[in-house]
C-alpha positions as CSV (number, residue, x, y, z in Angstrom):
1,X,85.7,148.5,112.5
2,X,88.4,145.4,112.0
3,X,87.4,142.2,110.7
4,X,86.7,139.9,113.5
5,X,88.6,137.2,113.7
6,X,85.9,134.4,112.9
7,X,85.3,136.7,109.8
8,X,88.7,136.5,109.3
9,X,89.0,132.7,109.5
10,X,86.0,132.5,107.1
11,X,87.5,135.3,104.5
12,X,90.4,133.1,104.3
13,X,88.6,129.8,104.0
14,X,86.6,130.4,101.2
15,X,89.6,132.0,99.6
16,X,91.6,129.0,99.9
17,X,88.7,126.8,98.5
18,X,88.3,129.1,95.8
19,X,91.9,129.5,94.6
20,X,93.5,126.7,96.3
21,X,90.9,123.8,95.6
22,X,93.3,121.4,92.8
23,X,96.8,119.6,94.2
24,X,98.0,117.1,96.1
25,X,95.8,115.3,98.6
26,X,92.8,117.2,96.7
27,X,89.9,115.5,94.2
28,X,92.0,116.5,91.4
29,X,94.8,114.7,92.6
30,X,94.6,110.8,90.7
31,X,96.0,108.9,94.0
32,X,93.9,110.8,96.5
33,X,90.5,109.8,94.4
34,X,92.1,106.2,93.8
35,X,92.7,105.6,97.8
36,X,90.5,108.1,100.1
37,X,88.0,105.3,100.8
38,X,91.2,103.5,102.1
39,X,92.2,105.9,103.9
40,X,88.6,106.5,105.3
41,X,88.6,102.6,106.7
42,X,91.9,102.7,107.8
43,X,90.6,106.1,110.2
44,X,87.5,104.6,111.4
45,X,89.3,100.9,111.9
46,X,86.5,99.5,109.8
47,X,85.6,97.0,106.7
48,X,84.2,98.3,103.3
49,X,80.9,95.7,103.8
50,X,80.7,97.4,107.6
51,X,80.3,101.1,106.4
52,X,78.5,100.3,103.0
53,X,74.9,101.6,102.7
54,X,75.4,104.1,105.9
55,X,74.5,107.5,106.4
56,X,77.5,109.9,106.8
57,X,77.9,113.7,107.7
58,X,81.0,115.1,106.5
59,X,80.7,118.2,108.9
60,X,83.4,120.7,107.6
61,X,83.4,119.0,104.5
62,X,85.2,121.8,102.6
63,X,85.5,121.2,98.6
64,X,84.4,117.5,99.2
65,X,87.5,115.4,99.6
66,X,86.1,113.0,101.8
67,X,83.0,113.0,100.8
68,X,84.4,111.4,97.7
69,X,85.6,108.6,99.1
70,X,82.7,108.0,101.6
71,X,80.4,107.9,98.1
72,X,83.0,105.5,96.7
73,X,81.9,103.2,99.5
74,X,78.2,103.5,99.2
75,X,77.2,105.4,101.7
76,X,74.4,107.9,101.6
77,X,76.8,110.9,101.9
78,X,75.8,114.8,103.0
79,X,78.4,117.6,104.1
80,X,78.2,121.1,105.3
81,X,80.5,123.9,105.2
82,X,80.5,127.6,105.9
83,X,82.7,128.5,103.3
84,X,80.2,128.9,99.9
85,X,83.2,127.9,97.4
86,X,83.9,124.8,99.0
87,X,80.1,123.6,98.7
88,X,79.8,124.8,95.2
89,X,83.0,122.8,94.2
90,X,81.4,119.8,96.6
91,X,78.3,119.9,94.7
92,X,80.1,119.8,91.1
93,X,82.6,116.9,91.7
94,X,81.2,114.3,94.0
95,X,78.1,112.7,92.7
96,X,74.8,111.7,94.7
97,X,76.0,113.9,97.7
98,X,73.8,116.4,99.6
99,X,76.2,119.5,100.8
100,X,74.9,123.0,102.4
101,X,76.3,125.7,103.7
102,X,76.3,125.8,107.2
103,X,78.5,126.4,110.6
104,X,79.5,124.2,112.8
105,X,79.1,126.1,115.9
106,X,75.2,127.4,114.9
107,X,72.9,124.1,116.1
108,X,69.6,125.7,115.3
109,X,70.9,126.5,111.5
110,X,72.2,122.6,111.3
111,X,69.0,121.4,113.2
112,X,67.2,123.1,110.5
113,X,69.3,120.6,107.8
114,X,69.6,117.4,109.7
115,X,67.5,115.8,112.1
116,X,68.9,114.2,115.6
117,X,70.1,111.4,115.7
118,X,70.0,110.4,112.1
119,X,73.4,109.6,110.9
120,X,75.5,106.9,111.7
121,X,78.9,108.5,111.4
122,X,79.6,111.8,111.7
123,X,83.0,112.9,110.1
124,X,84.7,115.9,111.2
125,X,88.2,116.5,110.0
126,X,90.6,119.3,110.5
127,X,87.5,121.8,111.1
128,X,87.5,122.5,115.1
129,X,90.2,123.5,115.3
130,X,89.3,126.1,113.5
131,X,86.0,127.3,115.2
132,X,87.4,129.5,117.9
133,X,85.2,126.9,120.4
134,X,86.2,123.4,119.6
135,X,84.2,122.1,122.2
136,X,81.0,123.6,121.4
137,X,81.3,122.6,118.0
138,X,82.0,119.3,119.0
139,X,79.3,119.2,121.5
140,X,76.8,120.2,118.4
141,X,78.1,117.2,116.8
142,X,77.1,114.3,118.9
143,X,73.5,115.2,118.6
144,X,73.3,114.0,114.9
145,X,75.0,111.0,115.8
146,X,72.9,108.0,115.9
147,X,73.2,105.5,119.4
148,X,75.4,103.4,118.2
149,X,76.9,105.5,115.5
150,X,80.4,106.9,115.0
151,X,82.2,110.3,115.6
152,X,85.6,110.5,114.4
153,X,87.4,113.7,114.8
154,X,90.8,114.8,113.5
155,X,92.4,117.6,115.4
156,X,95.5,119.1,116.0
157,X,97.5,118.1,118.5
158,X,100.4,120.6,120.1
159,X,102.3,122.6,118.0
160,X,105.8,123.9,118.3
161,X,106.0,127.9,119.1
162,X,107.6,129.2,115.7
163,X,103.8,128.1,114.2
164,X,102.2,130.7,116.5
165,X,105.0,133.1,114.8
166,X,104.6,132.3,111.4
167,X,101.0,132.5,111.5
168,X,101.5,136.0,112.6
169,X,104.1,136.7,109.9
170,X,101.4,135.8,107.3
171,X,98.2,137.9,109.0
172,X,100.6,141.0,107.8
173,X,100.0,140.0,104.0
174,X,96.5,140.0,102.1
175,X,95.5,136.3,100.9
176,X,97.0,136.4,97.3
177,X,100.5,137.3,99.0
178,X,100.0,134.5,101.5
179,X,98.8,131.6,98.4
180,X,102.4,132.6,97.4
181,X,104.1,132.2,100.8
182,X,102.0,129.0,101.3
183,X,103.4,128.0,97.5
184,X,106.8,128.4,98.3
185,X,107.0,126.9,101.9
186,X,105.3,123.9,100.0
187,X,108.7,124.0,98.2
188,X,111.2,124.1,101.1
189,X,109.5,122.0,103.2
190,X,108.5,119.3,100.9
191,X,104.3,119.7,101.7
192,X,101.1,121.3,99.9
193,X,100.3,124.5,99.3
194,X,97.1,124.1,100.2
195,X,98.3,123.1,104.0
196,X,100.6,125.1,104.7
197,X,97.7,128.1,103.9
198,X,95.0,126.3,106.2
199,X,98.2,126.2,108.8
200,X,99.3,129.5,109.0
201,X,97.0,131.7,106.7
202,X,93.9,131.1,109.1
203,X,93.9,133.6,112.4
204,X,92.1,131.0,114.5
205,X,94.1,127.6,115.1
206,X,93.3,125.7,118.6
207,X,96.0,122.4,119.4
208,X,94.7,120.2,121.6
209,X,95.6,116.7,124.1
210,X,94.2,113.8,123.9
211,X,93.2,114.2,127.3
212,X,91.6,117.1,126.4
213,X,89.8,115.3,123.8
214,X,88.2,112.2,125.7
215,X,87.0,114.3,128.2
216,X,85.0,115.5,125.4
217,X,83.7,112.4,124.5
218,X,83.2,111.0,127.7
219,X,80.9,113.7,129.3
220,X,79.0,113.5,126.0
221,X,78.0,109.5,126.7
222,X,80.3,108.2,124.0
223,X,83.2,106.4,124.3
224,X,87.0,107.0,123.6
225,X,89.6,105.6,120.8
226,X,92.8,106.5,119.8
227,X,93.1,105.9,116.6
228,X,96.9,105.7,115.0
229,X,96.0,105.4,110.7
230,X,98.6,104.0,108.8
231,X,98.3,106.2,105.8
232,X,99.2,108.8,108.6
233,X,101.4,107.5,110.1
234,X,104.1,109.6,112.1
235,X,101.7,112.5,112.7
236,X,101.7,113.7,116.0
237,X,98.0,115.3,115.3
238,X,95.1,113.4,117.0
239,X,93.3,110.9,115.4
240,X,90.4,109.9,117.3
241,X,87.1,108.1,117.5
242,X,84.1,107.3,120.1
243,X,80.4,105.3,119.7
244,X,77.3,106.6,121.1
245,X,76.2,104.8,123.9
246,X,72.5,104.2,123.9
């Protein structure tokens, strides 16, 4: 019986974090660890004294990248992941933090980890996109969120059609083949690697609106930000951000 595509997604995932966990924009990259907190405050629109001390959820926290820089500014930092290399590299290079293994889309396996309502911002980048149902995941999420609390999200916005193309080109080719496609569109197009494989190496990719999005947040009981970082700036992805209402 064929791989189904979630399995697929997952397969690919855990290869990635496994073979394609050091480079740029990674923890073994000197100016990512030097300026991810930055980055982190710029994203959230927030001070260094505002977040310090708070408990985060990195949910989708792959090898730990931002979990790094949310221990760098003292918060009380734990992360899940479904893919079990990414939380083994979490677990060895960010200190003090609490990862699992765990899916996004499965609350009673999360509800199991984390109780309701308990953290104060929950962090969830690049990941639903990724979930085959973006808004279920995303649904799961807000229930860890404390009122008042934070849930920043960083999606995809729309794509251009030769993505959808050149994601199929790759699904022809088993992962190693596809780290080395990944490697050299790095090359020509001036990116990472490790990007260009969690673009077009993963069979489930979902782009989204920002109408789309605060929908979301709004029949949830949050409210609705754009956010525009600086560090990203240029990107037409979606940045965004909403607080629990009480």
């Amino acid at each position: 019986m064929p791989m189904s595509r979630q399995k697929r997604t997952l397969e690919s995932f855990d290869y990635q974090w496994k073979n394609l966990s050091e480079g740029p924009y990674l923890l073994s990259d000197d100016e990512w660890r030097e300026n991810v907190s930055e980055y982190i405050l710029d994203e959230l629109e927030l001070r260094r004294e505002e977040i310090s001390g708070k408990r985060v959820l990195d949910a989708g926290c792959g090898n730990g990248r931002w979990a790094y820089g949310f221990m760098k500014l003292n918060c009380e930092t734990h992360g899940f992941d479904p893919s079990i290399h990414g939380v083994e590299y979490a677990r060895a290079h960010v200190q003090n933090g609490s990862f699992n293994v765990a899916n996004v889309l499965d609350y009673p396996s999360l509800l199991k980890l984390y109780p309701k309502n308990s953290f104060d911002v929950v962090w969830c980048w690049g990941v639903l996109h990724h979930t085959g149902d973006p808004e279920l995941g995303f649904r799961n999420l807000t229930k860890f969120v404390k009122p008042g609390g934070i849930l920043h999200l960083y999606m995809y916005g729309k794509k251009p059609g030769w993505n959808r193309y050149l994601r199929r080109f790759f699904s022809l080719f088993p992962l190693r083949i596809r780290e080395f496609m990944a490697s050299v569109l790095a090359v020509l197009r001036g990116s990472s690697a490790h990007s260009n494989f969690d673009m077009f190496s993963t069979p489930i990719v979902s782009s989204h609106t920002e109408s789309e999005i605060r929908k979301w947040y709004t029949d949830e009981g949050f409210s609705f930000k754009r956010v525009y970082p600086g560090w990203a700036s240029g990107s037409t992805d979606i940045f965004t951000s909403g607080f629990k209402r009480s």
